[in-house]
Backbone bond lengths (Angstrom), bond angles and torsions (degrees), N, CA, C in turn:
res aa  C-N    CA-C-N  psi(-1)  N-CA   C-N-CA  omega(-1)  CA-C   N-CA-C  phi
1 X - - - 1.463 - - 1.525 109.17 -
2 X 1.327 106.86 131.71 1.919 104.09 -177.20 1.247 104.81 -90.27
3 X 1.781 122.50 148.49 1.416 144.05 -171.44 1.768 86.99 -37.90
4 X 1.393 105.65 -76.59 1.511 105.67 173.92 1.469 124.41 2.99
5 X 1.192 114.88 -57.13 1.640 127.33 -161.77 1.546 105.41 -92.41
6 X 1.618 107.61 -28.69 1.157 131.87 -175.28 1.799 119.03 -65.29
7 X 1.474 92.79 -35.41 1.548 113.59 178.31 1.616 112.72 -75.76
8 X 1.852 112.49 -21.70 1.451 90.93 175.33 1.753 104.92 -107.62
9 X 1.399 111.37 39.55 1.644 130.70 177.96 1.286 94.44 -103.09
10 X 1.664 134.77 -57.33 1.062 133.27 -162.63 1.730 110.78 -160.17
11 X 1.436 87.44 156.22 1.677 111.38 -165.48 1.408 98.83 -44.56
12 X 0.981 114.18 131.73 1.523 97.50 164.02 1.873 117.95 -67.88
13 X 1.156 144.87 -2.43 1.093 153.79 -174.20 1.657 99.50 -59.95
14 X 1.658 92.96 -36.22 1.764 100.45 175.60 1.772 130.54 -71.23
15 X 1.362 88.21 -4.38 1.473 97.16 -179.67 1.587 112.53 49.17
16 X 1.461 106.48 35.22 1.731 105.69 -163.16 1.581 97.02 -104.39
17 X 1.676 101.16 111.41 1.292 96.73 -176.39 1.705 111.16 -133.97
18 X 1.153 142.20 -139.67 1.670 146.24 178.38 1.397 105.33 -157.56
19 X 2.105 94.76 146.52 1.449 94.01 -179.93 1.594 111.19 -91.27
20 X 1.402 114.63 1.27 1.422 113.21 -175.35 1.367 121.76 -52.20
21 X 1.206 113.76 154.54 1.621 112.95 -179.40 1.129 132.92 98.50
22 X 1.425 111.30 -31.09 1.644 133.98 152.58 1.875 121.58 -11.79
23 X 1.228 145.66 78.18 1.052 133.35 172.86 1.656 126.69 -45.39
24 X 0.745 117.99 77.57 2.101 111.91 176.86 1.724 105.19 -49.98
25 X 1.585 87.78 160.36 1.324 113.56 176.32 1.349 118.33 -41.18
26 X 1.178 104.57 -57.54 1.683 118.07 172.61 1.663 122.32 -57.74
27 X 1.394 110.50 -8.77 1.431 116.00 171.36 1.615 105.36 97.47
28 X 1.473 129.31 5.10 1.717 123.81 -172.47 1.840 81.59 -103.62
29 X 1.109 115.70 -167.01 1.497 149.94 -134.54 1.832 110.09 -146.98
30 X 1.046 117.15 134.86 1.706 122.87 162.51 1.047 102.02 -77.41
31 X 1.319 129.51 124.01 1.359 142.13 170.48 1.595 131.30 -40.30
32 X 1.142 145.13 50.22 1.243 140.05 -147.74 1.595 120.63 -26.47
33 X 1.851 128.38 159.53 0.908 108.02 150.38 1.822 110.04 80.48
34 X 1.069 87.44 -9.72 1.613 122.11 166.34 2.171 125.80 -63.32
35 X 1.492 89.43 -92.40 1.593 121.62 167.21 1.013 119.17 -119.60
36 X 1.640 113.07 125.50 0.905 126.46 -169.66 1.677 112.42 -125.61
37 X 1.683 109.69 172.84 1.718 87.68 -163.45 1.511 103.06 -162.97
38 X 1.337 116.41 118.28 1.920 106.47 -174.75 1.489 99.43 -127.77
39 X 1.221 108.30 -142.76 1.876 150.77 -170.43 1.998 86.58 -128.60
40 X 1.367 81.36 171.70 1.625 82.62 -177.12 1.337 122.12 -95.32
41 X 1.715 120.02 171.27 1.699 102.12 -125.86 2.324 73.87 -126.79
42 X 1.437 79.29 44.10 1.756 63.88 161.91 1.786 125.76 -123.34
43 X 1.921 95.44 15.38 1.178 144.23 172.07 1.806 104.09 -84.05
44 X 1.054 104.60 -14.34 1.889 92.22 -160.74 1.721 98.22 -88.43
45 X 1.376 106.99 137.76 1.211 112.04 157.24 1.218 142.52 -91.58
46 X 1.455 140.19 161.92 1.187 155.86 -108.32 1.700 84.09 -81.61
47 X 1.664 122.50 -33.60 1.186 114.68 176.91 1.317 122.74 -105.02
48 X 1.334 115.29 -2.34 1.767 109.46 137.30 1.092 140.58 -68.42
49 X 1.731 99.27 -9.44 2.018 100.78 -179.96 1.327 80.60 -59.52
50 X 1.487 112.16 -65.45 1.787 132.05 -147.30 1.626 95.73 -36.08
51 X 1.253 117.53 -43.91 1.639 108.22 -165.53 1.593 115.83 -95.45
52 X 1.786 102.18 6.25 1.173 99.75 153.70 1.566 124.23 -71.07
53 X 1.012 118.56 -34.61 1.453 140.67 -176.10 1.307 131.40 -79.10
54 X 1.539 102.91 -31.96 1.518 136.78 125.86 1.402 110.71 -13.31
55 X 1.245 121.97 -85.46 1.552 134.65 -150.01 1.150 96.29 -85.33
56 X 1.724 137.05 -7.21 1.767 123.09 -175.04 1.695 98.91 65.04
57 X 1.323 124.85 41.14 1.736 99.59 150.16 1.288 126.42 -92.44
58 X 1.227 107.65 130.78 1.399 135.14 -153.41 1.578 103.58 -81.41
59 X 1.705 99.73 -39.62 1.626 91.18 -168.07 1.764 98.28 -147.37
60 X 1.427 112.44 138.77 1.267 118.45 -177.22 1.905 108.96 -110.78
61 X 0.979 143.25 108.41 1.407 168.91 127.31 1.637 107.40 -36.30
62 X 1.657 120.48 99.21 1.268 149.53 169.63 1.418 92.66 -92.83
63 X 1.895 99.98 110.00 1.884 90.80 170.65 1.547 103.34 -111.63
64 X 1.649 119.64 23.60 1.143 136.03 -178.59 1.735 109.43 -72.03
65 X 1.591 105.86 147.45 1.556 103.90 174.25 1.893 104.72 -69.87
66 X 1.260 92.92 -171.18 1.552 106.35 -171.67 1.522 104.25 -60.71
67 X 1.344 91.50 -59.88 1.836 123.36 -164.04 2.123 93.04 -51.69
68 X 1.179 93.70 -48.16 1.730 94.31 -173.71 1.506 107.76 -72.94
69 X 1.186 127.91 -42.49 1.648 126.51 162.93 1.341 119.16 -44.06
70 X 1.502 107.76 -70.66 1.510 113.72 170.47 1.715 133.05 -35.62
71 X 1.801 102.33 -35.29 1.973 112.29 156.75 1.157 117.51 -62.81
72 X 1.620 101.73 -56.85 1.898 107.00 176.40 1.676 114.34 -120.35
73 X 1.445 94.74 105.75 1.669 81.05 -175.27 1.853 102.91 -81.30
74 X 0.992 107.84 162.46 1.327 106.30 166.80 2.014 124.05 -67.88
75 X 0.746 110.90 167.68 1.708 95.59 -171.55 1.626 93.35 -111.55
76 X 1.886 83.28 138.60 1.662 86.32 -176.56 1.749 116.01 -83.35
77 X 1.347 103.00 140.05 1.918 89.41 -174.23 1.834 87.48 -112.70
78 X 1.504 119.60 158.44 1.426 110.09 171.86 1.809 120.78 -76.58
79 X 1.479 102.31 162.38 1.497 80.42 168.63 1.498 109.53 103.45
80 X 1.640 123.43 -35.99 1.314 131.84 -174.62 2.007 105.26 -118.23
81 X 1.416 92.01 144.77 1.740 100.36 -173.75 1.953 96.96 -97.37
82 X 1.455 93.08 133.36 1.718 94.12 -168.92 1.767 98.53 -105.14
83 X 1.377 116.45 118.70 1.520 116.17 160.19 1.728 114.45 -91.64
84 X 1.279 98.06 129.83 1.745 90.56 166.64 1.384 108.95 -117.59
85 X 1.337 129.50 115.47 1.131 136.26 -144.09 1.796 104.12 -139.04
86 X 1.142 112.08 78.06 1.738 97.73 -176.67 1.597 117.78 -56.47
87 X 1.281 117.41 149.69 1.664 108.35 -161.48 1.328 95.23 -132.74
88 X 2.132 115.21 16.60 1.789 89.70 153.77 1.764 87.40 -165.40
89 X 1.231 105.32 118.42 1.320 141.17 -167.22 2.119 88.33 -108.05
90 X 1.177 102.53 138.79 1.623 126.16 148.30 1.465 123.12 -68.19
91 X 1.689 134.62 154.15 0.996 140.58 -169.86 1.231 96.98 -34.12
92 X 1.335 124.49 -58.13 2.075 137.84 -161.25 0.994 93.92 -68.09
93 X 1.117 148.67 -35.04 1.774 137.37 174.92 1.623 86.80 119.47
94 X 1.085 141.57 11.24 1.338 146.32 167.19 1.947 113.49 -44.19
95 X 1.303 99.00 136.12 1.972 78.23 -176.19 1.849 85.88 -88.42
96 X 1.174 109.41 168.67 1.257 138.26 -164.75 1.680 112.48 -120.36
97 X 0.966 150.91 88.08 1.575 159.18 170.85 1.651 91.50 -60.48
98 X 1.790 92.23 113.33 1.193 119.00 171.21 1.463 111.74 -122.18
99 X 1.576 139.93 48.95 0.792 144.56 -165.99 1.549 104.64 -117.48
100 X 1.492 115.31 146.35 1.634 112.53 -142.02 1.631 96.22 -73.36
101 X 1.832 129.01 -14.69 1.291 101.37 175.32 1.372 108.34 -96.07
102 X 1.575 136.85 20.93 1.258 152.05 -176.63 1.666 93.08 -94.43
103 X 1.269 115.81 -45.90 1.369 116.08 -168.00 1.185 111.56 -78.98
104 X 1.175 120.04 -37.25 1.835 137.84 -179.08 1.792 97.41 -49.10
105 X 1.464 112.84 -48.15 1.726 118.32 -153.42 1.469 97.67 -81.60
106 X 1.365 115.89 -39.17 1.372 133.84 -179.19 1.722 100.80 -49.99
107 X 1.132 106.91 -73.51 1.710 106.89 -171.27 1.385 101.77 -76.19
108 X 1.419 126.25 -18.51 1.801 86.23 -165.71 1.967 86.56 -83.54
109 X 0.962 119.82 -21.91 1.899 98.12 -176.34 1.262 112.26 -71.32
110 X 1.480 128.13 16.07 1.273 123.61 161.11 1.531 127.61 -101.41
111 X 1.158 105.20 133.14 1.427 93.78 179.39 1.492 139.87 -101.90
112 X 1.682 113.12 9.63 1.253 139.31 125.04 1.769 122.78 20.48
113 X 1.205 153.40 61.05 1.259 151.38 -121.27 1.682 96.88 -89.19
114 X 1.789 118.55 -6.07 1.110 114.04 -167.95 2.105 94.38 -130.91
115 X 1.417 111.76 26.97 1.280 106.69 -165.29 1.087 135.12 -63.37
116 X 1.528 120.81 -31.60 1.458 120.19 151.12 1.559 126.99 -42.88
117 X 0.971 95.89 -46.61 1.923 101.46 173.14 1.412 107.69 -71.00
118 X 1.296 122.56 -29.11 1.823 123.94 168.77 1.182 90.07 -59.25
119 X 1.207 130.83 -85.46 1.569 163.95 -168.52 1.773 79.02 -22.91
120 X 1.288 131.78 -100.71 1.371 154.58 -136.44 2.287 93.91 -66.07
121 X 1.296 120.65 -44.08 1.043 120.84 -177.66 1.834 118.34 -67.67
122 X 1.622 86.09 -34.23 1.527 103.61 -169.92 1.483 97.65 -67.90
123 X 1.564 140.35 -52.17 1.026 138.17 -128.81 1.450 90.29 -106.44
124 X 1.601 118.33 -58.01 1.050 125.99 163.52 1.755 125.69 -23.51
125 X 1.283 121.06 -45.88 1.023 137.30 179.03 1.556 107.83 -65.77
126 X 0.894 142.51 -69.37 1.615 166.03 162.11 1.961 90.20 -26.04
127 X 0.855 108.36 -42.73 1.748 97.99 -175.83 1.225 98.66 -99.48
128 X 1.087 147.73 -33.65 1.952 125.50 -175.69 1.832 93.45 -88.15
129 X 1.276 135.72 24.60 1.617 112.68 179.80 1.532 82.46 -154.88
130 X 1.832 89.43 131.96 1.345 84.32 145.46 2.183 110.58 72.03
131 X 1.116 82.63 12.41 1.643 90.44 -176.05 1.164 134.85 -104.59
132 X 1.417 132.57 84.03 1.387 116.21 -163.18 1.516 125.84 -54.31
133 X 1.462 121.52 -33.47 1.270 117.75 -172.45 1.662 104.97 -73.85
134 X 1.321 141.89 -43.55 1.739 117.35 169.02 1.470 103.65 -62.49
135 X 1.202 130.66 -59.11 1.348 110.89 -178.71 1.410 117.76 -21.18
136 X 1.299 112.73 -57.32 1.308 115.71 -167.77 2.015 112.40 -67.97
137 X 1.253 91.48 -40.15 1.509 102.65 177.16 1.635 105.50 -54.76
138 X 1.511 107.05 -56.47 1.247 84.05 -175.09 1.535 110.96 -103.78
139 X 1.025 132.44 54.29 1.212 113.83 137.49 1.558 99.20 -113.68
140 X 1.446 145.91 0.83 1.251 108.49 141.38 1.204 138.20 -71.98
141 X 1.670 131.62 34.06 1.343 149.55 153.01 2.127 97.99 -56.71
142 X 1.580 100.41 -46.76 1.748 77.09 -162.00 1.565 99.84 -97.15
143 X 1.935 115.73 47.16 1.211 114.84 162.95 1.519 107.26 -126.40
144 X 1.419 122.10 -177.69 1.286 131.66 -174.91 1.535 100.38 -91.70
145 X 1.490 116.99 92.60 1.605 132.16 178.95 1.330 110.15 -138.26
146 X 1.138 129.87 8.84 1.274 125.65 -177.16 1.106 105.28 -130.36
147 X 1.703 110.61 165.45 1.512 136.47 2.88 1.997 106.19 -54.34
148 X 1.024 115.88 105.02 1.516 113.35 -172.32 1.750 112.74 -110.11
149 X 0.816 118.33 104.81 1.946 125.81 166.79 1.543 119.76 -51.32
150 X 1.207 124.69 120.97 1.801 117.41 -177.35 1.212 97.33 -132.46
151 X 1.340 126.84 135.32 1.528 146.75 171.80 0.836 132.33 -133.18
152 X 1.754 138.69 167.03 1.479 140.72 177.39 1.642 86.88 -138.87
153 X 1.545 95.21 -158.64 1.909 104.99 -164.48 1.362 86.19 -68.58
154 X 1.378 124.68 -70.57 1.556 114.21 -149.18 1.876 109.51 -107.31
155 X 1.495 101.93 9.73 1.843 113.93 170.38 1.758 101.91 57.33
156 X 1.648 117.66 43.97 1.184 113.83 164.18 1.631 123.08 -128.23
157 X 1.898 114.12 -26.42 1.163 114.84 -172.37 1.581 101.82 -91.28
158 X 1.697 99.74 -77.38 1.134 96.90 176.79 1.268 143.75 -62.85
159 X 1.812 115.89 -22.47 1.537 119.81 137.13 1.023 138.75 -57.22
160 X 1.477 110.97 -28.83 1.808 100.31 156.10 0.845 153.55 -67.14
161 X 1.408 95.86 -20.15 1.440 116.40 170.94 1.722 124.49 -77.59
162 X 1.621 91.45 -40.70 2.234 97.45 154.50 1.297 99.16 -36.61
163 X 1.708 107.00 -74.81 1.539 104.67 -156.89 1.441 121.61 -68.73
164 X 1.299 129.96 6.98 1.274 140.95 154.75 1.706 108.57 -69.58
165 X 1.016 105.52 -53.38 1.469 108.37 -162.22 1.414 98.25 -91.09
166 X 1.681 149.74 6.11 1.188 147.42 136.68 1.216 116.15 -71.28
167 X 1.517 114.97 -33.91 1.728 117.75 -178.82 1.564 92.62 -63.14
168 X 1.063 109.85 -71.19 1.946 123.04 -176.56 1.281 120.28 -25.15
169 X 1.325 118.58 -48.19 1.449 142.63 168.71 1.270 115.67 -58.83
170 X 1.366 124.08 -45.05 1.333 136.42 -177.94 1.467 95.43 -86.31
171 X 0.843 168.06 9.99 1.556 163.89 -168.28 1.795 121.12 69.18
172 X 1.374 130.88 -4.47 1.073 128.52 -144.56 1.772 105.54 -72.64
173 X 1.046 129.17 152.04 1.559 105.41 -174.69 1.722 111.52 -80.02
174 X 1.597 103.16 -164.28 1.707 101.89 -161.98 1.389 91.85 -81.00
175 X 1.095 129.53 -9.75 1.670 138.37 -155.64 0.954 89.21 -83.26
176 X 1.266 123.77 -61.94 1.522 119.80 -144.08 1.517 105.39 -89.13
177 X 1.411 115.80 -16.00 1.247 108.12 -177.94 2.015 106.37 -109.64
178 X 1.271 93.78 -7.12 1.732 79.09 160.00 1.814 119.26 -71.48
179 X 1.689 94.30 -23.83 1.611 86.16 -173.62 1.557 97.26 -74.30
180 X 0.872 117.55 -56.14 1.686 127.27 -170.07 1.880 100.63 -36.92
181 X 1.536 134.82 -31.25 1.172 155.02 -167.25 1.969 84.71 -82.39
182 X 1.109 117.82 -68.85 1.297 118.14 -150.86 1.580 112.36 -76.41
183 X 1.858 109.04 -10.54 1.380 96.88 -179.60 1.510 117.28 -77.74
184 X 1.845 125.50 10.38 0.985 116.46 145.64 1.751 139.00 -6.49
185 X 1.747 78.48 -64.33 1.492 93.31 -146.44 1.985 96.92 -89.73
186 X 1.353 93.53 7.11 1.843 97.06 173.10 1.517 90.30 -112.90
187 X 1.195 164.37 -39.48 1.515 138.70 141.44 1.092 125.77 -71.40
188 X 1.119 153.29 33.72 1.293 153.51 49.00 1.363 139.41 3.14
189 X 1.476 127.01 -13.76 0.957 123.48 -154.30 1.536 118.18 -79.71
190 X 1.387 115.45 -47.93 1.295 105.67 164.10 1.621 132.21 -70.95
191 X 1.576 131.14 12.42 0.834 127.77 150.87 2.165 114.61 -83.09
192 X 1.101 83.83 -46.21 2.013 87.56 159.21 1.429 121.94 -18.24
193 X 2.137 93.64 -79.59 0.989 110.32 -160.87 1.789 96.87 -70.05
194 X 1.020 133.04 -52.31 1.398 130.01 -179.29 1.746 117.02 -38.96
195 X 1.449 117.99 -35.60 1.245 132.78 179.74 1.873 107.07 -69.87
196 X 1.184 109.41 -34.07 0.873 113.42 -162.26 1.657 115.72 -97.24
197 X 1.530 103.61 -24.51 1.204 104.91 158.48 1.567 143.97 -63.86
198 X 1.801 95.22 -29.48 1.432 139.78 173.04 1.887 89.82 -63.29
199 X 1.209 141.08 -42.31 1.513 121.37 -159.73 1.511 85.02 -134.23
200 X 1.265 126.10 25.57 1.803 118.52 152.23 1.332 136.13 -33.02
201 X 1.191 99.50 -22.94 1.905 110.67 179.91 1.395 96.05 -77.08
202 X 1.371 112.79 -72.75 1.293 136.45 -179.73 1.909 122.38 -29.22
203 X 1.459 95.28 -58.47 1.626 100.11 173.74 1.168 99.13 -64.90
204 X 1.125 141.27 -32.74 1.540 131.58 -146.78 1.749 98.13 -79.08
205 X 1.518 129.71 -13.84 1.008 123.49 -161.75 2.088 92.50 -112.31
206 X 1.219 91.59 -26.49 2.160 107.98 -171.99 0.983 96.10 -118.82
207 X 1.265 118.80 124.66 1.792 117.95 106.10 1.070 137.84 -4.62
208 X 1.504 87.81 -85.49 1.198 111.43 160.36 1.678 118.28 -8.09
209 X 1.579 107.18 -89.62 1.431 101.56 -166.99 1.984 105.05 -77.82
210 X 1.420 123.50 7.42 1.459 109.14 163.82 1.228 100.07 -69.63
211 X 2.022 125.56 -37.53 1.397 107.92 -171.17 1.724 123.14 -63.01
212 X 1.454 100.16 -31.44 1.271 118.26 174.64 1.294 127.31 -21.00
213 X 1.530 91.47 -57.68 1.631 129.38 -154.63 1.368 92.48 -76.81
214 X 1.278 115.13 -58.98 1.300 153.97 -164.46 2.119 92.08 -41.04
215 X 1.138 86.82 -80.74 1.374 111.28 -179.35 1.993 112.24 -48.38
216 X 1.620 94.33 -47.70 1.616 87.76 -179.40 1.849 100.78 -79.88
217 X 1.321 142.09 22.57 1.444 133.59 157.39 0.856 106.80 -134.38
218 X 1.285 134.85 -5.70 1.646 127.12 -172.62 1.372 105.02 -135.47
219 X 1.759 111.07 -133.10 1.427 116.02 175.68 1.644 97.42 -163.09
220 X 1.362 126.12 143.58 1.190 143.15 -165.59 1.319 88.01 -97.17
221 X 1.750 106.78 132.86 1.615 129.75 168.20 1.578 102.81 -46.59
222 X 1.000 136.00 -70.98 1.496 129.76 173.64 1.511 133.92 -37.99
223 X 1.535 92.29 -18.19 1.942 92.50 179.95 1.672 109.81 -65.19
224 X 1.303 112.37 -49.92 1.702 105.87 -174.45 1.590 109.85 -58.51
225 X 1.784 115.06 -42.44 1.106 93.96 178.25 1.647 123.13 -55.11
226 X 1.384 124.32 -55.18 1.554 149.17 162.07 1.779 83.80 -11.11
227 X 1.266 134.42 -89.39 0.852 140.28 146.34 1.785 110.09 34.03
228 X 1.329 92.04 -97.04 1.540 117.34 -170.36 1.693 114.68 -56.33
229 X 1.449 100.77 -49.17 1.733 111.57 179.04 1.421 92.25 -74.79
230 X 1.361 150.83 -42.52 1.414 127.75 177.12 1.326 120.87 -48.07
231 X 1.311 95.03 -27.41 2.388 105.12 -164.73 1.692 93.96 -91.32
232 X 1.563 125.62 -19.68 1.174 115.01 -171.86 1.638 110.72 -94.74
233 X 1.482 96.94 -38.99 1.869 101.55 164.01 1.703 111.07 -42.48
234 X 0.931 104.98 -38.16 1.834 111.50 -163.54 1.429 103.04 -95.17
235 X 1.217 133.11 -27.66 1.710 136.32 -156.99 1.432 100.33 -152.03
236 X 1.439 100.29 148.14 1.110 105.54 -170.00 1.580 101.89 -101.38
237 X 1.718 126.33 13.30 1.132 116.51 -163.53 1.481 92.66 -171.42
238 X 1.268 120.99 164.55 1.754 122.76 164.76 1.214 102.35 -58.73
239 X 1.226 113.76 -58.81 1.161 160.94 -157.45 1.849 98.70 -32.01
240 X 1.761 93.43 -78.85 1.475 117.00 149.67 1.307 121.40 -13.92
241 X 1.732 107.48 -55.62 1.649 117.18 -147.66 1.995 95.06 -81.01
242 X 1.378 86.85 -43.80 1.487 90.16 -171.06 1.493 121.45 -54.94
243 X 1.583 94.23 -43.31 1.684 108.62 171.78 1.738 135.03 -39.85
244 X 1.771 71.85 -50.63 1.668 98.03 -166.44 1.672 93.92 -90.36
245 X 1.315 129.58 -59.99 1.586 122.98 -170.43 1.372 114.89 -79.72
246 X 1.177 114.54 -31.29 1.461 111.12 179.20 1.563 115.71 -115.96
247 X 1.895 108.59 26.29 1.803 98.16 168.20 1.567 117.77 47.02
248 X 1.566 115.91 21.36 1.205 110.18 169.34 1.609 114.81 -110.40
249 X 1.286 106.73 111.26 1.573 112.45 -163.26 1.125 101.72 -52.94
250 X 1.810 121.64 171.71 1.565 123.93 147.46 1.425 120.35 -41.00
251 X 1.133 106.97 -58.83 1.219 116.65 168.70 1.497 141.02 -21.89
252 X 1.123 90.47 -67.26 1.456 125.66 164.35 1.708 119.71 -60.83
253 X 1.602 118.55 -46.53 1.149 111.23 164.66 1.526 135.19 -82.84
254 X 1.298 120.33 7.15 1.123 153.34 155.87 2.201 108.72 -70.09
255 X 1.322 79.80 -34.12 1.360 68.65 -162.68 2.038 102.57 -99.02
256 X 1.315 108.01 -2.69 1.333 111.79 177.28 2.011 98.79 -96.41
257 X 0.702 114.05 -15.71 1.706 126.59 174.05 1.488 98.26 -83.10
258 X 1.200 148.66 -33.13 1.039 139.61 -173.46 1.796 115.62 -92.03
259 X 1.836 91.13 -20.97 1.753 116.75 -175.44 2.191 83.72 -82.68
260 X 0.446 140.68 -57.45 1.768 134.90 -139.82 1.386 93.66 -115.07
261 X 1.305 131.13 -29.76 1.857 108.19 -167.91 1.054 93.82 -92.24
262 X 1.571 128.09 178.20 1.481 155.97 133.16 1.247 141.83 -112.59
């Protein structure tokens, strides 16, 4: 099913969209109807359950901390297997609240002249290395979990970053999946613009805190790249990254590319 069709299923506020359709390097396609990807689903109404149930997802993926589950749990529908999986823990193994007014409090008490980009590198970093919860996500790619849904509070940091590292896996290029990263901030948009109206005095003097803002409702054009040059500093290949950080052999990723494209 294309985002298109997807948009008159649900608000866009949900950022609930699919990776299907995707062209890879090699010239095949992401399988539609496949992976799917929002904000959290304790927002959905009585006729978004319905089109959960609709689409056959099999399995729902919470990459939310404890503390953020425990305010909004997700609502259980029958029929689907629920993971809650936090996807950014502190040095101590602490879960970390990455939720956009968690992020807002975080940067503005810094006084850092470049803090959003601290803010966005720091956090960012901590989830592509060294992470048990994508590891785990994706290596249930070479099990029977799909069509499966994965989310955080607002389905842009820490879901973007899944769907970065599923696009990656699947072959799709950086192009195509930086845009797919940035349409955040166009369903998103009226939470943006509302944020931004709220600290109008403020931007008008910073950057700085427009990026802030920017960052705690949306996602900054530079994060996917940040992204990419981190995995290339460290690996000489995806290929590499997947092997070595996520225990997914050649082998093996060959053989989940052959499971999802067409």
């Amino acid at each position: 099913m294309s985002n298109i069709a997807l948009n008159y299923m649900f608000r866009k506020k949900l950022n609930f969209r699919e990776l299907g359709g995707y062209r890879t390097q090699d010239g095949r396609h992401v399988k539609e109807n496949v992976f799917f990807r929002s904000a959290r689903l304790d927002h959905l109404n009585t006729n978004e359950l319905r089109a959960i149930k609709k689409l056959g997802i099999k399995t729902i993926v919470d990459l939310r901390s404890e503390e953020e589950i425990n305010k909004h749990p997700d609502p259980i529908m029958s029929g689907i297997s629920y993971y809650k999986m936090s996807a950014l823990k502190d040095e101590k193994g602490e879960d970390i609240d990455y939720s956009p007014s968690s992020i807002l409090k975080k940067a503005l008490r810094q006084r850092d002249k470049n803090i959003a980009q601290a803010t966005l590198e720091h956090f960012y970093a901590l989830m592509i290395f060294n992470n048990g919860t994508f590891t785990k996500l994706m290596n249930m790619l070479k099990e029977e979990h799909t069509p499966i849904l994965f989310h955080c509070t607002a389905g842009k940091d820490r879901t973007g970053i899944a769907s970065i590292l599923i696009l990656l896996l699947l072959g799709v290029s950086e192009e195509s999946i930086r845009k797919d990263y940035l349409l955040t901030n166009k369903y998103r948009k009226k939470a943006l613009n509302k944020q931004h109206r709220r600290f109008k005095l403020l931007t008008h003097f910073s950057n700085n805190v427009s990026d802030i803002v920017t960052l705690s409702e949306g996602v900054l054009p530079e994060g996917c790249d940040y992204i990419f040059n981190l995995i290339h500093q460290r690996y000489s290949s995806y290929e590499e990254y997947f092997e070595q950080e996520m225990h997914i052999s050649k082998e093996e990723q060959k053989r989940i590319r052959e499971k999802y494209l067409k």
